[in-house]
Each structure stands twice: as structure tokens, then as C-alpha cells.
N, C-alpha and C positions, 0 to 999 in steps of 0.2 A: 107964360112962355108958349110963342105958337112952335107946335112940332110940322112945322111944314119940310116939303122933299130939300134934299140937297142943295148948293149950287153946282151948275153945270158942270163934268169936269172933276168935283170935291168926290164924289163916288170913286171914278176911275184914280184918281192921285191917291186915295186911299187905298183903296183894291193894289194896287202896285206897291205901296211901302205893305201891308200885309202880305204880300206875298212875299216879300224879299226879307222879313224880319222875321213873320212865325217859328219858321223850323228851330232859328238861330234864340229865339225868346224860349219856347221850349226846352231847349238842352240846356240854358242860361237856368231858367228854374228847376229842373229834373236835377241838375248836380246842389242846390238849395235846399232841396224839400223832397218831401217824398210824393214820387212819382204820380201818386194815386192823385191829388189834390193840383198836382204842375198844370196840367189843361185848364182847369177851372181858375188857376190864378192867371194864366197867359188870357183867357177869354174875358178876365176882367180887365186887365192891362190893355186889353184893343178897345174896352168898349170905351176905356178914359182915352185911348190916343183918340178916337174917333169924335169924342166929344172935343177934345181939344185939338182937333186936326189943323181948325186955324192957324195954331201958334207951331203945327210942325217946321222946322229948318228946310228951306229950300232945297238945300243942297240934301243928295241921299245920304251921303256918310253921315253927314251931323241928325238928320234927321232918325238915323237907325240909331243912333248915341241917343238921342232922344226919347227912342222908343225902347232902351232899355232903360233908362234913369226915372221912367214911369214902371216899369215893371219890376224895379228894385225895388220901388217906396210902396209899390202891392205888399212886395213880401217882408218888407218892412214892417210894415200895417198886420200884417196878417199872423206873425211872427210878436210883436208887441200884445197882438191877440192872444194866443198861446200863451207865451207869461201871465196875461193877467187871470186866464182860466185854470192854472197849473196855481196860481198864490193863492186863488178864491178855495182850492181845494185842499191849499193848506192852511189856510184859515180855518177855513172849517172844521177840521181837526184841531183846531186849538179850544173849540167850543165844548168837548169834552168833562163832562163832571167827571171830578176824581172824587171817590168816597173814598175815606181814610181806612175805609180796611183793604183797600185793592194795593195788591202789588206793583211795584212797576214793571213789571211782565206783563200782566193783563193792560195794566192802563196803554202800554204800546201796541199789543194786540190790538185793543180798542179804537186806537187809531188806526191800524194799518186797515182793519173790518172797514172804518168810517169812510177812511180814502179810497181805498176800491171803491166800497157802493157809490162813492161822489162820481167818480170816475165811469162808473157805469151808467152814471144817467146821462136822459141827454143834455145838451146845449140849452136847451127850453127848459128843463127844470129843473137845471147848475141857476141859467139865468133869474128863475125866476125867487127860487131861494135864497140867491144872492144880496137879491134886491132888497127880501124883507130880513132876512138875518144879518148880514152882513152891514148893508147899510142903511139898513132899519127905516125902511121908504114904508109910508101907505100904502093901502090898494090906492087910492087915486093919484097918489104921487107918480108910483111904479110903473103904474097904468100909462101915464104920460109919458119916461120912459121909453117905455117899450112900444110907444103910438094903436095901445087898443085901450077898451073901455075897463073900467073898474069890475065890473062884474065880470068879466072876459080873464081880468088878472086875479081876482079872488080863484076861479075855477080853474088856472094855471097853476098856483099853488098850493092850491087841496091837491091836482094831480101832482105835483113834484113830490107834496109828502109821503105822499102815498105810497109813490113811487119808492122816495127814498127808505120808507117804514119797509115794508115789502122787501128791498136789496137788502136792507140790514137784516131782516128776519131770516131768511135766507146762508147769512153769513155765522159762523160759530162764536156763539161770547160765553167768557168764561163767566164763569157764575157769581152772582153776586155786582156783576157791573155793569151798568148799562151806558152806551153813551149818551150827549144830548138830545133833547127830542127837536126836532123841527118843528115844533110847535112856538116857540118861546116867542113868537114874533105878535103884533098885534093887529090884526088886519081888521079898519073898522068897516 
């Protein structure tokens, strides 16, 4: 793909629907989402109209319809994202040993411990846990995945564990229970 300048013209027609949509994309995503993230999802939303500025609607009305029915399917996207990081983390909690002398008091403690620390990590080592516990990927699988090396993904998830070991250790467990360990996975 050659990334050569614009055509003549395609700058300014662009610059002009940006200016006359931003404000209005903005408050479209701020009443959606929380505030702190709305820039960042508007900023992605211009760089797809931009990429697909060809296909914008001549006329400006339809072309501002246009430039929010790309800015929905952001928060769409972005929002399906959320889900599927909120279920990985109740997954994960499902991965709990129960020993038959623990209460179900403790065994829900045990969770609520496990789902914080999930929740505390970050994004990088939610993802990269996911991958080998969850869905029980290689490092070279994972690794492809996530478009780095295998060695690269082994050393993402020794830090996840770690991580995770660490938040749990941190957290109080009733005695006698422990939950699962992040280790169960096989990384060859």
C-alpha cells in the first residue's frame, strides 16, 4: 500500500466535515461512555472517516449521518470489548478449587479476592492469561495472536503471574483456602 500525500482538495473537504462534526461526535459519545475515554474513541472515529473519506456522502447532512454511524460502530466495538473483558474475568473465577472443608462463605470471599486482583491487572496481563488459561493457546500460538514472538509471550506471562500472585497475596484469604494458581497452563 503506497501511503502517498492526499488528492488535491481531499485535505480541505476533510478538514471541513471535521470541523463541522467534532463538537457534535463529542457530546454523541460523552452521553455513551465515560468522559475520560470519549476523545480517544472520537479520535478513532475520524481516523476511519479519513481512511474512508472516499466513500463520504456528497451532500453535508448525509455525510454528518455518516460520520456518526462510524462513530457508533467504534462504540460498538469498543463496548463488545468491555463485555468480553468483564466475562474473561468472570471466567476466571470460575477456575477456583473448592476443597471440601471450605465454607461457602470463604469459597465466595475467594472469589470476590480473585475478581478484584483480575480487575486490577492490566489489559496486558488480563490478555495475556486469558490466552493460556482460558483458551489454552501456546506461547507460539498466543504469540501469533497477539503479533509478537514466542519468547516475547512467555515473558508477558511469567509478568501476568506474578502480577496476579502478588494482587492475590496482598488481598485477605480465609484460611485453609486457596484459589487457583495461574500456573495450570502449559507454556512449551
Amino acid at each position: 500500500m503506497s501511503d502517498s500525500s492526499p488528492p488535491p482538495g481531499r485535505a480541505d473537504a476533510f478538514r471541513v466535515l471535521y470541523q463541522a462534526v467534532y463538537p457534535d461526535l463529542l457530546r454523541f459519545v460523552q452521553r455513551r461512555t465515560d468522559t475520560d475515554s470519549a476523545e480517544d474513541m472520537v479520535a478513532d472515529a475520524c481516523l476511519v472517516l479519513w481512511r474512508r473519506f472516499a466513500e463520504a456522502p456528497g451532500n453535508q447532512d448525509d455525510a454528518r449521518a455518516w460520520a456518526f454511524g462510524i462513530t457508533r460502530n467504534i462504540l460498538l466495538n469498543a463496548h463488545r470489548g468491555e463485555q468480553r473483558r468483564q466475562a474473561l474475568g468472570i471466567r476466571l473465577t470460575d477456575t477456583i478449587t473448592e476443597p471440601c472443608s471450605s465454607s461457602h462463605e470463604d469459597l465466595v470471599s475467594i472469589r470476590v479476592d480473585l475478581s478484584r486482583a483480575w480487575h486490577l491487572l492490566s489489559e496486558v496481563h488480563q490478555e495475556a492469561l486469558g490466552l493460556a488459561v482460558f483458551e489454552e493457546l501456546s506461547a507460539p500460538h498466543a504469540a501469533v495472536v497477539l503479533g509478537i514472538s514466542p519468547v516475547a509471550f512467555r515473558l508477558r506471562l511469567s509478568r501476568a503471574r506474578r502480577a496476579l500472585r502478588l494482587l492475590l497475596d496482598h488481598l485477605p484469604h480465609p484460611t485453609g483456602v486457596h484459589a487457583a494458581s495461574p500456573e495450570r497452563t502449559a507454556t512449551p
